[in-house]
Backbone as numpy.savetxt, mean C-alpha at the origin, in Angstrom:
# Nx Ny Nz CAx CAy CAz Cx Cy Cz
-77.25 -24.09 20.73 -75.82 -24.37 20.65 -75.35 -24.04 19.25
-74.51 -23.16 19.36 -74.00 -22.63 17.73 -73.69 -24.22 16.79
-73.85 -23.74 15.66 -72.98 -25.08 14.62 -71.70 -25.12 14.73
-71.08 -25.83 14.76 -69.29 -25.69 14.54 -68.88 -27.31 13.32
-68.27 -27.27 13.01 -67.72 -28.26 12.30 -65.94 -28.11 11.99
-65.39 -29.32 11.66 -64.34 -29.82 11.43 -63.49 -28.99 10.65
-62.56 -28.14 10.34 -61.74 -27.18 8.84 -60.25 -27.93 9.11
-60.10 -28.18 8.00 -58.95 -28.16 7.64 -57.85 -26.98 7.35
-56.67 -26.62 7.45 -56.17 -25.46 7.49 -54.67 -26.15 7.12
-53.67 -25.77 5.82 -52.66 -25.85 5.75 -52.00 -25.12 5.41
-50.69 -25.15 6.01 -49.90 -24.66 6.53 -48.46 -24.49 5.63
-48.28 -23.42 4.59 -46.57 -23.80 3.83 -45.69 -24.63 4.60
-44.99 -24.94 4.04 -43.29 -24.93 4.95 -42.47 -24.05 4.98
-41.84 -23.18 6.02 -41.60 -22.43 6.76 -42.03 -21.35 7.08
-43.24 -21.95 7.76 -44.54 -20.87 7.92 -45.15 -20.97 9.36
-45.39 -20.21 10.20 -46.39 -21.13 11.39 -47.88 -19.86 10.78
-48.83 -20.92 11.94 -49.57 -20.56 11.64 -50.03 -20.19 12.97
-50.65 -19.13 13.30 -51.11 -18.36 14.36 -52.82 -18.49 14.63
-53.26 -19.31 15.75 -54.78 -19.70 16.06 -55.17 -19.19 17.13
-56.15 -18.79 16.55 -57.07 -17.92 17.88 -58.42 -18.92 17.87
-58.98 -18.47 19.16 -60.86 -18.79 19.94 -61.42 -17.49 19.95
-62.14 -16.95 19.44 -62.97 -15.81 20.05 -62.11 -14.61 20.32
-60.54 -14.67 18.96 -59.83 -13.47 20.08 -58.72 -13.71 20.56
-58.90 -14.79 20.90 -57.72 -15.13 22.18 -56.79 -16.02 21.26
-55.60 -16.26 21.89 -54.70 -16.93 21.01 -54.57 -18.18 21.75
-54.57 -19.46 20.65 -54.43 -20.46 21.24 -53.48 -21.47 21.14
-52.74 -21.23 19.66 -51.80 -22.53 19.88 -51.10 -21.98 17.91
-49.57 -22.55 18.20 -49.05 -22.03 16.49 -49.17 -23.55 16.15
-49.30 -23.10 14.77 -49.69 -24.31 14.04 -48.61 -24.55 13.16
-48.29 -25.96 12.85 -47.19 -25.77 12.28 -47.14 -25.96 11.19
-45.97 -26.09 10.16 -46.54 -26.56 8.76 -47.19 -28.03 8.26
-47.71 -28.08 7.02 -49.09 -28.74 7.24 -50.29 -29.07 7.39
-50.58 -29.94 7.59 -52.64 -29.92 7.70 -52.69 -29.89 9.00
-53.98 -29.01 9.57 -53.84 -28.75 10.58 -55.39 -28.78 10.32
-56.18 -29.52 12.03 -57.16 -29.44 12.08 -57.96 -28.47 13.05
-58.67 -27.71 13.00 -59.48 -26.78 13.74 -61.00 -26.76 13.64
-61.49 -26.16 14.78 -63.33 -26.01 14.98 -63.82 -24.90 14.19
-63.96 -25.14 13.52 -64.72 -23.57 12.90 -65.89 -23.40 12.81
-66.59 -22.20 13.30 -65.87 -20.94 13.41 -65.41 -20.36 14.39
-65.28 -21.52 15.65 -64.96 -21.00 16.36 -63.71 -20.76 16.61
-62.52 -21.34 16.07 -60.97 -21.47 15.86 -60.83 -20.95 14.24
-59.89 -20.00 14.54 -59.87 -19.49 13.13 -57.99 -19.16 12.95
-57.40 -19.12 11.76 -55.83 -19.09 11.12 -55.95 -17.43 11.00
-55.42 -16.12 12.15 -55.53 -15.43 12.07 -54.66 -14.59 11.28
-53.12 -15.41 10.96 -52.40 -15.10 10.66 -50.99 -15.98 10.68
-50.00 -15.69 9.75 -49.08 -16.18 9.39 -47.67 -15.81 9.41
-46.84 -16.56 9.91 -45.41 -16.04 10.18 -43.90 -16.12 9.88
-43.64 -16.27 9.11 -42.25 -16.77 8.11 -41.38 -17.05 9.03
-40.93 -18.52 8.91 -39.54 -19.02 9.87 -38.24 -18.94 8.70
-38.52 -17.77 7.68 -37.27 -18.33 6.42 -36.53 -17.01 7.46
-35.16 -16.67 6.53 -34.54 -15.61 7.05 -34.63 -14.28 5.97
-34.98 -13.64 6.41 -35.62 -12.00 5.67 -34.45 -10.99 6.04
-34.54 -10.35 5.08 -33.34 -9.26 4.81 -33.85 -8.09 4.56
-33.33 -7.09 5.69 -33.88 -5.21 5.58 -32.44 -4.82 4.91
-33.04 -3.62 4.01 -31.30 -2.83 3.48 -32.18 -1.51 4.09
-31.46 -0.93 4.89 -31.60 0.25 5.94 -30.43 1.07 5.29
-30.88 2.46 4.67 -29.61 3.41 4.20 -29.66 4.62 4.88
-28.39 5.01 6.36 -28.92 5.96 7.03 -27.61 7.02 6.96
-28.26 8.43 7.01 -27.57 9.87 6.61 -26.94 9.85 7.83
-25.36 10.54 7.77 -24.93 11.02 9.37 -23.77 11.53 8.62
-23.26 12.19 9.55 -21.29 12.98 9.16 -20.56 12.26 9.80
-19.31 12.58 9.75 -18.22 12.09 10.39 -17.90 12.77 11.44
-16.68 12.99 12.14 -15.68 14.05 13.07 -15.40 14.84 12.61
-14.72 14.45 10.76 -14.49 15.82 10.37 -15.47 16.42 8.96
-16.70 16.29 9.94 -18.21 17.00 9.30 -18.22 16.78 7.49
-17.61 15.25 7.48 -18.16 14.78 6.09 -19.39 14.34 6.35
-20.44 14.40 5.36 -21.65 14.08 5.16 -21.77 12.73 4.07
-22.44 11.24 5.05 -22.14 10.43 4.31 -23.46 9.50 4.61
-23.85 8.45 3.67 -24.36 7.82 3.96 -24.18 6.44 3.54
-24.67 5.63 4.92 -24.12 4.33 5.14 -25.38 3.36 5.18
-25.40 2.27 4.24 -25.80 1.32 3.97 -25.75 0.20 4.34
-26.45 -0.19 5.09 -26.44 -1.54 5.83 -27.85 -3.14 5.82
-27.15 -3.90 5.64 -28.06 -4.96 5.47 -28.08 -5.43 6.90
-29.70 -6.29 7.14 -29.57 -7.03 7.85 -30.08 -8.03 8.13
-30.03 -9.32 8.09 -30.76 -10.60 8.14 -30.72 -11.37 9.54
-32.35 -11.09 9.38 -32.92 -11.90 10.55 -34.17 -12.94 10.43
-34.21 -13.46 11.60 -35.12 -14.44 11.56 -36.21 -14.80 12.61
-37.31 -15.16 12.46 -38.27 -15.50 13.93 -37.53 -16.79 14.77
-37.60 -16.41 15.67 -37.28 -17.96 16.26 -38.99 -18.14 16.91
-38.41 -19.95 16.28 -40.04 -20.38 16.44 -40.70 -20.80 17.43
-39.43 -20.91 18.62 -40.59 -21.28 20.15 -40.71 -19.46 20.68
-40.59 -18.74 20.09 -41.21 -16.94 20.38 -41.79 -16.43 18.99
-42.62 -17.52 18.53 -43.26 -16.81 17.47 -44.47 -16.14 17.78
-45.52 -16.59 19.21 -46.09 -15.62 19.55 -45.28 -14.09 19.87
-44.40 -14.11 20.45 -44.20 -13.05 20.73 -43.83 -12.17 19.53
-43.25 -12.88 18.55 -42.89 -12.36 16.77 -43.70 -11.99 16.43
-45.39 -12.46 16.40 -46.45 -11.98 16.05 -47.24 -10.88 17.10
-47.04 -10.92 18.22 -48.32 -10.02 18.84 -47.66 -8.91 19.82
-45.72 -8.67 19.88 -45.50 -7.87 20.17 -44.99 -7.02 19.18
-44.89 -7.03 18.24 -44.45 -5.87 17.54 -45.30 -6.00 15.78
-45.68 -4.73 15.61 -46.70 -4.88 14.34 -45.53 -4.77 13.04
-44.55 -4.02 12.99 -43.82 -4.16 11.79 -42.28 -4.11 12.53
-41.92 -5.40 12.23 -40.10 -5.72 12.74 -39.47 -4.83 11.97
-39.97 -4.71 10.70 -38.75 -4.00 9.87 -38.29 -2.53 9.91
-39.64 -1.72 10.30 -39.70 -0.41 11.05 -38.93 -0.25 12.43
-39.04 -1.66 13.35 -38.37 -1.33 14.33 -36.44 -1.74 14.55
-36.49 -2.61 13.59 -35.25 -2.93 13.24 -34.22 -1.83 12.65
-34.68 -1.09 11.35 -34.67 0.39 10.82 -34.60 1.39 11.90
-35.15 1.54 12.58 -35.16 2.31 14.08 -33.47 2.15 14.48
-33.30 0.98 15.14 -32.32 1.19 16.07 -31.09 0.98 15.29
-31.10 0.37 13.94 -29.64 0.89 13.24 -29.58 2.10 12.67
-30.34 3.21 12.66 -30.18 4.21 12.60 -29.83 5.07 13.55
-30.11 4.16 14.76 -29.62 5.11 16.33 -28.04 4.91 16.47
-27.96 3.21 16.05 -26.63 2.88 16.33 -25.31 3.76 15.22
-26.06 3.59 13.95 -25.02 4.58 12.86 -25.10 6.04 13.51
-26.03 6.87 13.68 -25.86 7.89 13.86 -25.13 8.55 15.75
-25.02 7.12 16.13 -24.22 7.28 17.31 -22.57 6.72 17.15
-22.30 6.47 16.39 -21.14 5.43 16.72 -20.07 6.31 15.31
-20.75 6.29 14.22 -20.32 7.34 12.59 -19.84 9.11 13.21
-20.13 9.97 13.45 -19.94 11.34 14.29 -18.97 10.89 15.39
-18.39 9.94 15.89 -17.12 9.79 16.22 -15.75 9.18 15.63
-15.90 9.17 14.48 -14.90 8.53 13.69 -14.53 10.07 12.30
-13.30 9.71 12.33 -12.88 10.55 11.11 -13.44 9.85 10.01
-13.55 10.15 8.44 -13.95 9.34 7.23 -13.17 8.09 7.16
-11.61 8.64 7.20 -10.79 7.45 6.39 -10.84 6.43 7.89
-11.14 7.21 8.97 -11.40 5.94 9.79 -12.68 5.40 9.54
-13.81 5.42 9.61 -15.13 5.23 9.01 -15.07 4.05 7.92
-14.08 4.03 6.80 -13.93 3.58 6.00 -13.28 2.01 6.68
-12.48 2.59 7.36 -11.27 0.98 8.51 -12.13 0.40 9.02
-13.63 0.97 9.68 -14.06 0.46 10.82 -15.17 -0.34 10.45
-15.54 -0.48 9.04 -16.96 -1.20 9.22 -17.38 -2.28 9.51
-16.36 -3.57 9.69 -16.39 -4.49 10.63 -16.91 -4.26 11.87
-15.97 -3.50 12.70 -15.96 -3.02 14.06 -17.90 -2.16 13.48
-18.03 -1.82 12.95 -19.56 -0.90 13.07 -20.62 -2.15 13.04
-20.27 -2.79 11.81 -21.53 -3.73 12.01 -21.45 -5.06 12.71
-20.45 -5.42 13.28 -20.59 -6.09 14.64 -21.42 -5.28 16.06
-21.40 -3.86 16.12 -21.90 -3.36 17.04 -23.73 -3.71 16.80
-24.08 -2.84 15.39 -25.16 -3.21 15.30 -25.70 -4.63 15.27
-24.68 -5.45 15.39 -25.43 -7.21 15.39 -26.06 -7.37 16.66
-24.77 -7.03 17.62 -24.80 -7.04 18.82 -26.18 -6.52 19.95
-26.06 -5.13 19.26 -27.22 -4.06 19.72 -28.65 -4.47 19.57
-28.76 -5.00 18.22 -29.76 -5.67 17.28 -30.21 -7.36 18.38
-29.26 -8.18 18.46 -29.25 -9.39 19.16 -30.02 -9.36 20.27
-29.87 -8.05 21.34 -30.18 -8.06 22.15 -31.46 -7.34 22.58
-31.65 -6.59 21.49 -33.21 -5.81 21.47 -34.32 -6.91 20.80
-33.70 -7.23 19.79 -34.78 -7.99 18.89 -35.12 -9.14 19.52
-33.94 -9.60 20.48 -34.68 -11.51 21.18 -35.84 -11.49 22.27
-35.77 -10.16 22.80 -36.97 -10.18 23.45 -38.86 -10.35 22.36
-38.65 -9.75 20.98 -39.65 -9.53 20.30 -39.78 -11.37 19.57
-39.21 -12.12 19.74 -38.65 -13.55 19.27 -37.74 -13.56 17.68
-36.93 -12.29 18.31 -36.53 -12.47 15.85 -34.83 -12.41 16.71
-34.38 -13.09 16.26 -33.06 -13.45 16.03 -32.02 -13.06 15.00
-30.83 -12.40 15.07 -30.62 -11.24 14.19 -28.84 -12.55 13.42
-29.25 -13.01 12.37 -28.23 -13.26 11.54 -26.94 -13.02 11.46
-27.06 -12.12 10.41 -25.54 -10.90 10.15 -26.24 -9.74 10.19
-25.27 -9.07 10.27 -25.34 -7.05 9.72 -23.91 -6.77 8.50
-24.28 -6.38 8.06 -22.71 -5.98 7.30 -23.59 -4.49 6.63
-22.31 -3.42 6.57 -22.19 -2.49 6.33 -21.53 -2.83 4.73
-22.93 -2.41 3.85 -22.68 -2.95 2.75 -21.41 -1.64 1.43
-21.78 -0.55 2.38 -21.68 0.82 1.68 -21.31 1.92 2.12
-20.35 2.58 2.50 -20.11 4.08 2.72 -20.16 5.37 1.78
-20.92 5.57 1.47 -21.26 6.73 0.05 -21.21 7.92 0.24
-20.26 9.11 -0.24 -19.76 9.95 -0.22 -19.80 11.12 -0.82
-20.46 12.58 -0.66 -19.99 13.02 -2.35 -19.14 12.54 -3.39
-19.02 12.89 -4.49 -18.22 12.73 -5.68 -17.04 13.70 -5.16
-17.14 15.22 -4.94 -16.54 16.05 -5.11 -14.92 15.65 -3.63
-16.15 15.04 -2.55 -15.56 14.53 -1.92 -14.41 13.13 -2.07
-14.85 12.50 -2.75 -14.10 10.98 -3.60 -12.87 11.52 -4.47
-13.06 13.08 -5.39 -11.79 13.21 -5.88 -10.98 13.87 -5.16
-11.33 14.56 -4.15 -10.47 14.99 -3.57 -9.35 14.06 -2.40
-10.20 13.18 -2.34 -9.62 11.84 -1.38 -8.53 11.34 -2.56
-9.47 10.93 -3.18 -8.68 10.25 -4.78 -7.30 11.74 -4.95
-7.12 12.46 -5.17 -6.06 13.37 -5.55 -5.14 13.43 -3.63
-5.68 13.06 -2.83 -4.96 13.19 -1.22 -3.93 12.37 -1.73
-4.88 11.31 -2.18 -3.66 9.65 -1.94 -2.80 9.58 -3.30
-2.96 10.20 -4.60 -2.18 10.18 -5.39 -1.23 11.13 -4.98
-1.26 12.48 -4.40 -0.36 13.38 -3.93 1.02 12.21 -3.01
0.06 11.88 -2.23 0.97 10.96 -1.24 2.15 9.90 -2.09
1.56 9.32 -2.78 2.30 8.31 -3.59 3.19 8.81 -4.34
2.69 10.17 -4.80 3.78 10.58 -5.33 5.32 10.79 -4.91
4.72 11.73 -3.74 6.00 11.85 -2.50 6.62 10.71 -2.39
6.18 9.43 -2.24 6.49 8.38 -1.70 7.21 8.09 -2.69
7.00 8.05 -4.20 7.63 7.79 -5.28 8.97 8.76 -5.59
8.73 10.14 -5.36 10.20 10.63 -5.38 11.11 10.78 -4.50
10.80 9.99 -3.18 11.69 9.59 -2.08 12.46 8.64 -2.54
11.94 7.55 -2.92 12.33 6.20 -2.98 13.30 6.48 -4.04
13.00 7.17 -5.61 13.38 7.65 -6.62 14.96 8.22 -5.85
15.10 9.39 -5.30 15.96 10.27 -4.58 17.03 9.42 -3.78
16.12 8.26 -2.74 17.18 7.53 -2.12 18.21 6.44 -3.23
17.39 5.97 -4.13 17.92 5.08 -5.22 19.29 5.87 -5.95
18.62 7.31 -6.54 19.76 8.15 -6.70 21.09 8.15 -6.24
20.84 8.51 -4.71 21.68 8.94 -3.87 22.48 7.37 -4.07
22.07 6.08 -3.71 22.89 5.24 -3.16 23.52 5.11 -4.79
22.95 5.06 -5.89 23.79 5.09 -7.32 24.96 6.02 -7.35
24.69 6.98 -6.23 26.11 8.33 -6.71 27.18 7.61 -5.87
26.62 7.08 -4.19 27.50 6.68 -3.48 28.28 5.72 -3.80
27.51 5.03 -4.49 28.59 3.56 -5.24 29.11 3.77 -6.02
28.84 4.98 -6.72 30.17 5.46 -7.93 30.83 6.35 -7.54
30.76 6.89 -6.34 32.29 7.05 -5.92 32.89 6.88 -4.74
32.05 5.27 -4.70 32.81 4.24 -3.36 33.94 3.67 -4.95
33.00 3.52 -6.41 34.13 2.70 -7.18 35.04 3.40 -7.65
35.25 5.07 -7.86 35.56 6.03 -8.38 37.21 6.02 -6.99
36.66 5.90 -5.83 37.88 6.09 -5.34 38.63 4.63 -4.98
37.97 3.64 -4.99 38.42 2.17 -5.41 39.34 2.29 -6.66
38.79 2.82 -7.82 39.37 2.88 -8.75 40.84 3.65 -8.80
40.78 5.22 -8.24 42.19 5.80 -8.26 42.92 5.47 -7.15
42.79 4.29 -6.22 43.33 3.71 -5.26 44.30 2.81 -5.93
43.54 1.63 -6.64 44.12 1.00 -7.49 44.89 1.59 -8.39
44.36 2.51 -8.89 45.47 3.26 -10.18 46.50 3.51 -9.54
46.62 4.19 -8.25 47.68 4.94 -7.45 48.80 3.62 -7.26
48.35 2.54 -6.59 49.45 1.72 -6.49 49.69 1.23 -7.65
49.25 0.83 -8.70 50.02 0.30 -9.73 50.85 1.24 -10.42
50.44 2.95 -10.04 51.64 4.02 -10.47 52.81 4.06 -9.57
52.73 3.39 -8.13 53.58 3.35 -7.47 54.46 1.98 -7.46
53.88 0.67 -7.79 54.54 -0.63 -8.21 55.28 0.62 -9.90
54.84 0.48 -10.54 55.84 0.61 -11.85 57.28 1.77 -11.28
56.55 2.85 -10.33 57.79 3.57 -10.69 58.52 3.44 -9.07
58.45 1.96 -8.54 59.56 1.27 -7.42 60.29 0.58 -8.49
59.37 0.03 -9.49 60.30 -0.89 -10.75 61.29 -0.26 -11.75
61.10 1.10 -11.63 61.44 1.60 -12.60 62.61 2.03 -11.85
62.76 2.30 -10.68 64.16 2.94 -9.78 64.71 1.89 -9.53
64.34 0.93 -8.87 65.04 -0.51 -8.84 65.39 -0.64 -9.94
65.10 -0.62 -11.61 65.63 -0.74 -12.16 67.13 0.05 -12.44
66.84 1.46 -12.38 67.71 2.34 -12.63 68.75 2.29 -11.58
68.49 1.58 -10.52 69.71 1.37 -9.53 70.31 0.12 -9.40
69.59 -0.76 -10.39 70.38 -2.21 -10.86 71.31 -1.32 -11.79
71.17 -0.92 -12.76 71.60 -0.58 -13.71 72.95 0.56 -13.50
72.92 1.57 -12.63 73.59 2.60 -12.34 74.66 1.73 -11.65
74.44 0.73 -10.45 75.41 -0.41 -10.08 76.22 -1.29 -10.98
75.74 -1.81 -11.71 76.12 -2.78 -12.87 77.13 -1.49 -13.60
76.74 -0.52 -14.25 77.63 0.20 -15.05 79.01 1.22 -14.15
78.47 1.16 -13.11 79.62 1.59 -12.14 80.74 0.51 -11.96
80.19 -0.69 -11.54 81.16 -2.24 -11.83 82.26 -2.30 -13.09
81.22 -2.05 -14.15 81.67 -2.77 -15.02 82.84 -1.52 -15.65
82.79 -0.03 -15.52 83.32 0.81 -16.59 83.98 1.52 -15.28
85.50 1.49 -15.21 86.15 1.96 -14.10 86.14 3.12 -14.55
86.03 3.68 -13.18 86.57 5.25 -12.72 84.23 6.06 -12.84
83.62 5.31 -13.37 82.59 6.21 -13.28 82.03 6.26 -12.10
81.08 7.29 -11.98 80.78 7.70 -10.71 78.76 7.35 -11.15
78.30 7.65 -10.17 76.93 7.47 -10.37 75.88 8.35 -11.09
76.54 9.47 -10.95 76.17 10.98 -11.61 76.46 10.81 -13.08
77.34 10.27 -12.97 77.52 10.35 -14.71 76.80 9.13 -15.19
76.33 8.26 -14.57 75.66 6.93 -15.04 73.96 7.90 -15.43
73.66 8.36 -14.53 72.44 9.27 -14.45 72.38 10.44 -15.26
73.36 10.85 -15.52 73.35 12.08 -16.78 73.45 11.48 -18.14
74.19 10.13 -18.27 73.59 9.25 -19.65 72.09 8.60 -19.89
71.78 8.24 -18.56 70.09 7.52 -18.72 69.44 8.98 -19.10
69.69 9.89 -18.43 68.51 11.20 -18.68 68.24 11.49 -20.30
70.21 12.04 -20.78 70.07 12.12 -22.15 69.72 11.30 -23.15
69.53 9.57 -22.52 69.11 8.81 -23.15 67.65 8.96 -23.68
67.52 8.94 -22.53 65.61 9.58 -22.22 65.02 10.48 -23.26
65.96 11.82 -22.80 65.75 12.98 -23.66 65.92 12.92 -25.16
66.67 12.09 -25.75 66.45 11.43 -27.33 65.13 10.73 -27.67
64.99 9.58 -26.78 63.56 9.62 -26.96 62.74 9.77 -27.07
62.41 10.74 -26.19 61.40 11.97 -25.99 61.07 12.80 -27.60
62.34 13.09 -27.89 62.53 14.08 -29.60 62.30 12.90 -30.34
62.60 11.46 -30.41 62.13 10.46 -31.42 60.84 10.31 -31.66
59.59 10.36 -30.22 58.70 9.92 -30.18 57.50 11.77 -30.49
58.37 12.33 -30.09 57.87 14.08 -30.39 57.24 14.31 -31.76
59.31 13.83 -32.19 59.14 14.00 -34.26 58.55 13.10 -34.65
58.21 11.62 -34.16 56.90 10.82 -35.15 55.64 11.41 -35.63
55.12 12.59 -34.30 54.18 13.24 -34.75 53.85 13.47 -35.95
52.23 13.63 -36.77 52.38 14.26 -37.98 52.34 16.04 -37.79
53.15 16.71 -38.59 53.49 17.75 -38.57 54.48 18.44 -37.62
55.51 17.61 -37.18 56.48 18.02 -36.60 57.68 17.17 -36.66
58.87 18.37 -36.43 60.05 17.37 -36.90 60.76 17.25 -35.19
62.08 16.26 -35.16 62.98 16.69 -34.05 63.30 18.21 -33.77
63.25 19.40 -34.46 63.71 20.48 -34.32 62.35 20.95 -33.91
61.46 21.31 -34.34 60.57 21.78 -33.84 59.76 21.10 -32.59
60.24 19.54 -32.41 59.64 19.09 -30.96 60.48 19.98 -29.70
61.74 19.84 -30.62 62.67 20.15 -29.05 62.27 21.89 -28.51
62.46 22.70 -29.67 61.99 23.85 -29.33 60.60 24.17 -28.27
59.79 23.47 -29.08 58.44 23.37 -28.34 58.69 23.05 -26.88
59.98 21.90 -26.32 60.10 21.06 -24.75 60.53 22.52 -24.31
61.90 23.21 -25.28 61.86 24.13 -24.51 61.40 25.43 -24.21
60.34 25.63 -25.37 59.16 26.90 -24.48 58.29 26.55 -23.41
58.28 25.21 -23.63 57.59 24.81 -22.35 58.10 25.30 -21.34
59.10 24.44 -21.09 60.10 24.55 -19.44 60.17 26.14 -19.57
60.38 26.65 -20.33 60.46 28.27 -20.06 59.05 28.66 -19.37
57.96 28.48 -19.77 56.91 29.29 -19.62 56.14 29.76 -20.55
56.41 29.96 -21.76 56.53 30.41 -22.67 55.34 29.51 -24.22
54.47 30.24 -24.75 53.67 29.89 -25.67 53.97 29.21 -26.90
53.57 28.13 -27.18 54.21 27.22 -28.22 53.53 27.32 -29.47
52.34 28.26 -29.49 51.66 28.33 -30.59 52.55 29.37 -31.53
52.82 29.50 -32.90 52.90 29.49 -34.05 53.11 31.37 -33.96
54.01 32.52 -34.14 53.61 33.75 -34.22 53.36 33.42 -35.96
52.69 34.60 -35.82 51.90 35.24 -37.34 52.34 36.62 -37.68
53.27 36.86 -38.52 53.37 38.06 -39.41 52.89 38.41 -40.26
């Protein structure tokens, strides 16, 4: 009968521990002291219940045959009533995990334009959670998050994006600029004809005041000075006028009453008021 005796075997915390007989698997061990037959029960191996993180960086183009690559994290975990299956169906999770987000980017990226690519990475790495969720629970690993940490681009490609969207803004800036313009011209001459509106009637109040006056006045002096007629009331206001006119002419500097009046009348002629030279 072989020897066997008593082993002690412990166990981290958040660790199981994986026991075999001869080979065969017999029972996970959990964290802790754990007792076993040895040699005939042996700790073949060990299995992390923490949560572990792959950064998977996979090449693909777009729709419109940009060449980019996209960076993605992903954290997962064993679940611990399928930790046999965590341990003895698959030899490296992280190879097979790497696998199918590279199927999923390079299927889902080649239908999107860039600047859509760029909108969508929510919508992308929810797919791969999803995709991931449902492949990996059969192996017992349970898939966390995914986030699409990175879309990386040429350079040459980045300034030219970078110079797309400053072009744009610009436009956008001398629209706005142009409409601002425009409504500054329209309001100055919504006030421009506000303004000679107003001017117009107060030229038309003074000269109703000014005939009302002259027809108070042409009445009153018809009353008062028998035998005149209205014509002659109006041929005194004119020449009245017309004195004035030569008073306010000759204040000028460099002109007298004689030379204003001359001047009224080359005017009314047609006729050039500037100075002959002999």
């Amino acid at each position: 009968m072989p020897f066997s005796c008593c082993c002690l075997q412990c166990i981290d915390t958040s660790t199981l521990g994986i026991q075999e007989r001869f080979g065969n698997f017999v029972s996970i061990l959990p964290p802790g002291m754990n007792f076993i037959c040895w040699p005939i029960d042996s700790v073949v191996g060990r299995v992390s219940a923490r949560v572990q993180q792959l950064v998977c960086d996979c090449g693909t183009k777009t729709k419109d045959n940009v060449f980019v690559a996209v960076q993605v994290i992903v954290q997962y975990q064993v679940i611990v009533s399928q930790a046999y299956d965590a341990y003895y169906k698959l030899t490296d999770p992280n190879l097979q995990i790497r696998s199918y987000v590279e199927d999923i980017v390079r299927s889902t990226v080649p239908k999107m334009e860039l600047d859509m690519a760029f909108e969508a990475k929510e919508e992308l790495a929810h797919a791969i959670r999803d995709s991931l969720q449902q492949t990996m629970g059969t192996y017992g690993y349970t898939i966390i998050q995914s986030l699409v940490l990175d879309i990386r681009v040429d350079e040459k490609v980045k300034t030219a994006m970078n110079e797309i969207n400053a072009s744009k803004r610009l436009r956008e800036a001398a629209a706005e600029k142009a409409e601002a313009d425009k409504i500054v011209q329209v309001k100055a001459a919504e006030a421009s004809a506000e303004s000679k509106y107003l001017n117009g009637m107060g030229i038309a109040r003074e000269r109703k005041a000014i005939v009302d006056g002259l027809r108070g006045s042409v009445e009153e002096f018809s009353e008062t000075v028998e035998g005149a007629t209205p014509k002659d009331v109006m041929d005194l206001i004119l020449l009245t006028q017309y004195f004035d006119m030569l008073k306010a002419s000759g204040s000028k500097e460099g002109q007298t009453p004689a030379t204003a009046e001359r001047s009224l009348v080359w005017t009314m002629e047609g006729r050039s008021t500037r100075p002959v030279t002999v």
